[in-house]
Backbone as CSV, one residue per row, in Angstrom:
resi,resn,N_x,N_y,N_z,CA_x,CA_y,CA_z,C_x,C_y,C_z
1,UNK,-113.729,29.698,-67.791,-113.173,30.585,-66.779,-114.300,30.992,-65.831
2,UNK,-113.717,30.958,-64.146,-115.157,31.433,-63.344,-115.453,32.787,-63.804
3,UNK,-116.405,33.308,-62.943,-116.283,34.770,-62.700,-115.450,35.143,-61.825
4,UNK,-115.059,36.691,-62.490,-113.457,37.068,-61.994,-113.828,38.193,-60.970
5,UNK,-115.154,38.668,-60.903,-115.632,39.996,-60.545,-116.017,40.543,-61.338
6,UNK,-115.624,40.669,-61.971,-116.453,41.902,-63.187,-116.968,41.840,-64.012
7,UNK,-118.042,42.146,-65.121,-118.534,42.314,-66.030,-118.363,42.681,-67.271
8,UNK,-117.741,43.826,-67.417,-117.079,44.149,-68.801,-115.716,44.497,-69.026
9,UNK,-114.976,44.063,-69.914,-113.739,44.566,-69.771,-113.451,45.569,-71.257
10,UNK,-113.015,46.642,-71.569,-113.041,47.045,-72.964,-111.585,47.090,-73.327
11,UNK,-111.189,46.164,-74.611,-110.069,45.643,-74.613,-109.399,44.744,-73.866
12,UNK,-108.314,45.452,-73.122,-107.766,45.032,-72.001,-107.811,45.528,-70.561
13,UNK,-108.882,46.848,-70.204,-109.266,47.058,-69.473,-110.944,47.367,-68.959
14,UNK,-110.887,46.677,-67.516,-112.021,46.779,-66.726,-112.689,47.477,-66.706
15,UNK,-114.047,47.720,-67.201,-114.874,48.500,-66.201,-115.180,48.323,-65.210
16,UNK,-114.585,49.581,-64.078,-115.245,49.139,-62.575,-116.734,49.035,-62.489
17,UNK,-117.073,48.114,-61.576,-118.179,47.913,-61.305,-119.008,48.870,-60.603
18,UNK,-117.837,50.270,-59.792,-118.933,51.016,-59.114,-119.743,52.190,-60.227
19,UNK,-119.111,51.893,-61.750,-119.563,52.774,-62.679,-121.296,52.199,-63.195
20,UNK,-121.688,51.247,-62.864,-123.081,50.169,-63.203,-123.941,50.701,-62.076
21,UNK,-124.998,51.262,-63.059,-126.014,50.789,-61.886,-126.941,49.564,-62.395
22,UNK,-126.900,49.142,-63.354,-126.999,47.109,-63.262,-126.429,47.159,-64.769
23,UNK,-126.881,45.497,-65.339,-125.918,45.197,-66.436,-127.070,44.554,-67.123
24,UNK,-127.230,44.963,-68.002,-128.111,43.924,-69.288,-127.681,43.687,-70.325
25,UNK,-127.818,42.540,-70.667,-127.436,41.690,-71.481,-128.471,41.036,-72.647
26,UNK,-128.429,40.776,-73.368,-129.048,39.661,-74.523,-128.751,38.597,-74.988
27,UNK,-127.741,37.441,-74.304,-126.407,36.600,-75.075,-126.911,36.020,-75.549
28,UNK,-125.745,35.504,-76.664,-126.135,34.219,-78.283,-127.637,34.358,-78.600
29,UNK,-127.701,36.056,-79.436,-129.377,35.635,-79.769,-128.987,34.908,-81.410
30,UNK,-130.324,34.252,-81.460,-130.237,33.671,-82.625,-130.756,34.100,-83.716
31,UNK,-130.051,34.233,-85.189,-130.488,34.700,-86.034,-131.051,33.706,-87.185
32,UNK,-132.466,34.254,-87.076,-133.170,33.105,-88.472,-132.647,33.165,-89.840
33,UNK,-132.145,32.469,-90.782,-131.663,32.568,-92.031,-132.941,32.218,-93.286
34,UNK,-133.792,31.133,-92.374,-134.879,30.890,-93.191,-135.875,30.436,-92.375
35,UNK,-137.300,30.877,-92.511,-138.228,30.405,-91.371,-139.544,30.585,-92.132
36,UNK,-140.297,29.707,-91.682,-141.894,29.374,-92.779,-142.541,28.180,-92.101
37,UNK,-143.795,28.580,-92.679,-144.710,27.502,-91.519,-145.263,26.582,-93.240
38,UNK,-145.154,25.138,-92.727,-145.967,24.274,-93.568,-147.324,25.001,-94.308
39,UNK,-147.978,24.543,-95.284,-149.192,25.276,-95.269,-150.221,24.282,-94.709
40,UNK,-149.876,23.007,-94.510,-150.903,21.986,-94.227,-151.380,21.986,-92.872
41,UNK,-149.832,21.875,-92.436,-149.956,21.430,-90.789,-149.462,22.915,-89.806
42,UNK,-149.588,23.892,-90.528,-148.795,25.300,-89.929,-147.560,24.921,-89.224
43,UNK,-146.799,23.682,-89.452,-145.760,23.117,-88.789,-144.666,24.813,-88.457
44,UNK,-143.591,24.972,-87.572,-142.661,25.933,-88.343,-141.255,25.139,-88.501
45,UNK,-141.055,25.600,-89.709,-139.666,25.282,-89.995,-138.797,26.364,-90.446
46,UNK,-137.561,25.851,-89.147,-136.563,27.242,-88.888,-135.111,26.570,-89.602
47,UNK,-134.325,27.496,-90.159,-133.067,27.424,-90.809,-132.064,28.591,-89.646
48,UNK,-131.449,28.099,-88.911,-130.981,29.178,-87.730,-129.414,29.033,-88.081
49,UNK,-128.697,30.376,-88.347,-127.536,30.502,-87.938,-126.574,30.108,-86.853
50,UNK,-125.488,29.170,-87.194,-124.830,28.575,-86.071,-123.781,28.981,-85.002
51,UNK,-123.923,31.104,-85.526,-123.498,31.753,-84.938,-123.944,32.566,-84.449
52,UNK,-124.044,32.757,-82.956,-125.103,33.707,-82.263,-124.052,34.919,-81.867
53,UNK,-124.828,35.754,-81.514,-124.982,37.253,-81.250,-125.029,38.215,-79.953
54,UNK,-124.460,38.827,-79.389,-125.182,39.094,-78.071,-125.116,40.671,-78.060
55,UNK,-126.121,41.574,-77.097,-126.336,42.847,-76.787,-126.238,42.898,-75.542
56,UNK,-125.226,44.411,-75.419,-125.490,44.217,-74.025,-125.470,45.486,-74.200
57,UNK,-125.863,45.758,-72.635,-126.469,47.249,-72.621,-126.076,47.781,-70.961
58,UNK,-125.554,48.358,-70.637,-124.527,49.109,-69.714,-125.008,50.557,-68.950
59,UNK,-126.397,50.094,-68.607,-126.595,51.718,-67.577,-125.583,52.460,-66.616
60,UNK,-125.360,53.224,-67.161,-124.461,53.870,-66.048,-124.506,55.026,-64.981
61,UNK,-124.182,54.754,-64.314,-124.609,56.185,-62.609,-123.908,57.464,-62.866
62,UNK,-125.011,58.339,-62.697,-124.717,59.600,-62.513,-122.990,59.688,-62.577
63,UNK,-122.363,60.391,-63.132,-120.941,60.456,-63.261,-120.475,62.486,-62.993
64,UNK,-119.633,62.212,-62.141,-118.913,64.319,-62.178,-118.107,63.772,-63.003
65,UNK,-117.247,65.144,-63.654,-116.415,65.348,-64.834,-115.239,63.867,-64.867
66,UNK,-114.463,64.525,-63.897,-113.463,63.587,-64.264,-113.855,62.271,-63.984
67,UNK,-114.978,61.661,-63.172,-114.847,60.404,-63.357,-115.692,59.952,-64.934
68,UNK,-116.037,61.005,-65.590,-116.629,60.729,-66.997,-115.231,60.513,-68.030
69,UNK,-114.419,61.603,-67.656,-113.347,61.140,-68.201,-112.498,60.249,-68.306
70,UNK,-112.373,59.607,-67.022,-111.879,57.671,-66.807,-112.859,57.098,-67.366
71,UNK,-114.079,57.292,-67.688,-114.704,56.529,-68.458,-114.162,56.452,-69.889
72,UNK,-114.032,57.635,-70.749,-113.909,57.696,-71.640,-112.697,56.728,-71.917
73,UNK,-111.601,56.901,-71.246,-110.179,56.681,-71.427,-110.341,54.887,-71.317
74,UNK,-111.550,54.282,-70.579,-111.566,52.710,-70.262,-112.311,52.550,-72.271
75,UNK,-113.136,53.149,-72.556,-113.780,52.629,-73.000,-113.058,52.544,-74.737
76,UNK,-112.200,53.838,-74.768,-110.837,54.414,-76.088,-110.132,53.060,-75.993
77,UNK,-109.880,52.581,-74.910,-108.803,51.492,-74.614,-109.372,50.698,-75.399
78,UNK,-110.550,50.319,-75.896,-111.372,48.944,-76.600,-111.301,49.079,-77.939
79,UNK,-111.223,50.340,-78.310,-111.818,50.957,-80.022,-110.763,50.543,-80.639
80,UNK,-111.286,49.937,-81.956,-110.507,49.205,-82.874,-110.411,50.242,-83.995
81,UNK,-111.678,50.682,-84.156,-112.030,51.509,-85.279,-113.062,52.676,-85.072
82,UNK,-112.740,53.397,-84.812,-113.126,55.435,-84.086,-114.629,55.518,-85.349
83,UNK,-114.474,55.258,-86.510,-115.522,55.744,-87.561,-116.388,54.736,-87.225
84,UNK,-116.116,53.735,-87.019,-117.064,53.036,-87.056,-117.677,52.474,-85.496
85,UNK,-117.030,53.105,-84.675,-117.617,52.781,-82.845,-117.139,51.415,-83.189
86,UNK,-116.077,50.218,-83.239,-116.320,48.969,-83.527,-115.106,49.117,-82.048
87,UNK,-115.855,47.701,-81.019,-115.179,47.862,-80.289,-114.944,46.650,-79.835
88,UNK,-113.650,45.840,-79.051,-113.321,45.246,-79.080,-113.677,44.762,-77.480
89,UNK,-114.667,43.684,-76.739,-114.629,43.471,-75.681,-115.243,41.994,-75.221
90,UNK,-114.919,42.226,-74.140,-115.026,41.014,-73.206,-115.938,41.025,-71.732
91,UNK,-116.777,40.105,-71.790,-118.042,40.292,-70.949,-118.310,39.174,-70.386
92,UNK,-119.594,39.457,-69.557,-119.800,38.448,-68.665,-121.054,37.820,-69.471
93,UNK,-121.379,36.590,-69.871,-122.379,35.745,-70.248,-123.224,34.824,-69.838
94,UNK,-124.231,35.329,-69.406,-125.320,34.671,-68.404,-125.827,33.206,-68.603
95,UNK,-125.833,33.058,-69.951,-126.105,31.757,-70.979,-125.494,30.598,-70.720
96,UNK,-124.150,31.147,-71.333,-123.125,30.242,-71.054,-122.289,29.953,-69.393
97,UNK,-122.496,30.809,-68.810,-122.289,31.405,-67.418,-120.120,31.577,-67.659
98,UNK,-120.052,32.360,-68.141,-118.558,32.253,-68.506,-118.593,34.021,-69.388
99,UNK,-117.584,33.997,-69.447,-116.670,35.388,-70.492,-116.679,34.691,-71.788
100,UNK,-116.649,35.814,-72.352,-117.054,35.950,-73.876,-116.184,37.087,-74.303
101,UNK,-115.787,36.856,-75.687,-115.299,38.267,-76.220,-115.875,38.296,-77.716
102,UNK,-115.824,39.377,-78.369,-115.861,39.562,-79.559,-115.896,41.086,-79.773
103,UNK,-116.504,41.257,-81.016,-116.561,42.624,-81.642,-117.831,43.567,-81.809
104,UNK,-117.784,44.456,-81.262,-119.428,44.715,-80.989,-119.371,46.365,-81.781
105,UNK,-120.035,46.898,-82.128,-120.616,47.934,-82.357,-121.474,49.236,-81.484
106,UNK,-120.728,50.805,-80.819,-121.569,51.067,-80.004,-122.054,52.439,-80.656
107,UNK,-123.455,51.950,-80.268,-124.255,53.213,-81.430,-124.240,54.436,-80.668
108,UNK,-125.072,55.652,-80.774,-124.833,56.834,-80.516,-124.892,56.662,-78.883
109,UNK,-124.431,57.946,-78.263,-124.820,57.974,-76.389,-125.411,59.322,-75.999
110,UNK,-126.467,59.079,-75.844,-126.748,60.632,-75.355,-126.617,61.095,-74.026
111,UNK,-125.993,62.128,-73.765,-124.993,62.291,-72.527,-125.712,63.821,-72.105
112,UNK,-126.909,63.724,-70.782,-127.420,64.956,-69.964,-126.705,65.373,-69.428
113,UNK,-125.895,66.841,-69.283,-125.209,67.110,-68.154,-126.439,68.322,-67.056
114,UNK,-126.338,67.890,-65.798,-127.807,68.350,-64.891,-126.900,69.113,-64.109
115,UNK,-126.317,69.580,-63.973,-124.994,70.899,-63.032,-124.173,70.919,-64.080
116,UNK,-123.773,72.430,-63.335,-122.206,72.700,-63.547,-122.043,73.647,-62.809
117,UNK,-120.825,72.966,-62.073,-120.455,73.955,-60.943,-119.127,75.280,-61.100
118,UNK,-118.976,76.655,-61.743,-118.354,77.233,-62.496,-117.033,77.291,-61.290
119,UNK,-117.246,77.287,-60.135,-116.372,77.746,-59.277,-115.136,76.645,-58.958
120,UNK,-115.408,75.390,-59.327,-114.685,74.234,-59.224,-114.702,73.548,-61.019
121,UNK,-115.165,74.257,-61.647,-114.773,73.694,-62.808,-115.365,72.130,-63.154
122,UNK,-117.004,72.278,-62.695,-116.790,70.548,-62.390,-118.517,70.627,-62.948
123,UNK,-118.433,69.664,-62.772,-120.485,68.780,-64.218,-120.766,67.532,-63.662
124,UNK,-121.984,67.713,-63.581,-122.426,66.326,-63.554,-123.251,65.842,-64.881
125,UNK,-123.069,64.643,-64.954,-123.396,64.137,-66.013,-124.824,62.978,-65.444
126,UNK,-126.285,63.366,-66.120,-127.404,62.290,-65.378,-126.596,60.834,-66.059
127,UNK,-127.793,59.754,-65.273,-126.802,58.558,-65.813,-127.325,58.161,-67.013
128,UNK,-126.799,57.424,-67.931,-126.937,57.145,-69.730,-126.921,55.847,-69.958
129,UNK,-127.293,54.790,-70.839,-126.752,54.020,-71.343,-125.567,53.857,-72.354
130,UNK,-124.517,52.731,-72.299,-124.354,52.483,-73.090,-124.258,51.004,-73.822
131,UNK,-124.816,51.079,-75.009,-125.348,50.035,-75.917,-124.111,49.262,-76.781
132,UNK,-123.973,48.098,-76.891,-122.916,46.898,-77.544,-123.731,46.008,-78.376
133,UNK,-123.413,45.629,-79.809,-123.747,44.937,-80.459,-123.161,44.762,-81.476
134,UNK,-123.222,43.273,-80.837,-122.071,42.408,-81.479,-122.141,42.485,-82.959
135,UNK,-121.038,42.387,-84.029,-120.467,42.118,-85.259,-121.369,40.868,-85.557
């Protein structure tokens, strides 16, 4: 599939793109199962898993209240499993140059809020990452 425009989708819905201030990625890293060097020739010999892995990592821009809250509501749309952050998505893959989906894991978010405006009921939130890694 080309690229469609966008970058991440959680579940079945998009993250807009004006929520990025860029996109990083890690795709299909590879995981060693067994790895050791000869003792003669320091040769290395690798035993690599035939299933790779990817991280991605999702800076996001300064956000006021409610557009933190469309965040939240894109990102609920993905969650498979609340205890365990396990989330269900679909991304853009630099590697392969194509979409990808699988099951990723998103660890804690630490979330600055730098205002709050009492008279409008309203916050800004500095901008945060958030972190994906894959099952």
């Amino acid at each position: 599939m080309a690229f469609q425009g966008w970058l991440v989708k959680f579940g079945n819905t998009v993250l807009p793109n004006s929520y990025l201030e860029k996109y990083d990625e890690t795709p299909n890293q590879r995981l060693e199962l067994d790895a050791y060097r000869e003792s003669a020739t320091a040769t290395l010999r690798r035993t690599t898993s035939p299933y790779f892995k990817s991280k991605i990592e999702i800076p996001i821009r300064k956000l006021y209240y409610g557009e933190k809250i469309v965040l939240k509501a894109i990102v609920d749309s993905g969650i498979t499993n609340a205890v365990e952050r396990k989330v269900n998505l679909t991304y853009w893959n630099s590697e392969i140059m194509d979409y990808a989906s699988g099951e990723f894991y998103m660890p804690d978010i630490k979330y600055t809020i730098s205002h709050i405006d009492r008279n409008r009921l309203n916050m800004v939130y500095d901008p945060f990452t958030i972190t994906l890694i894959e099952y």
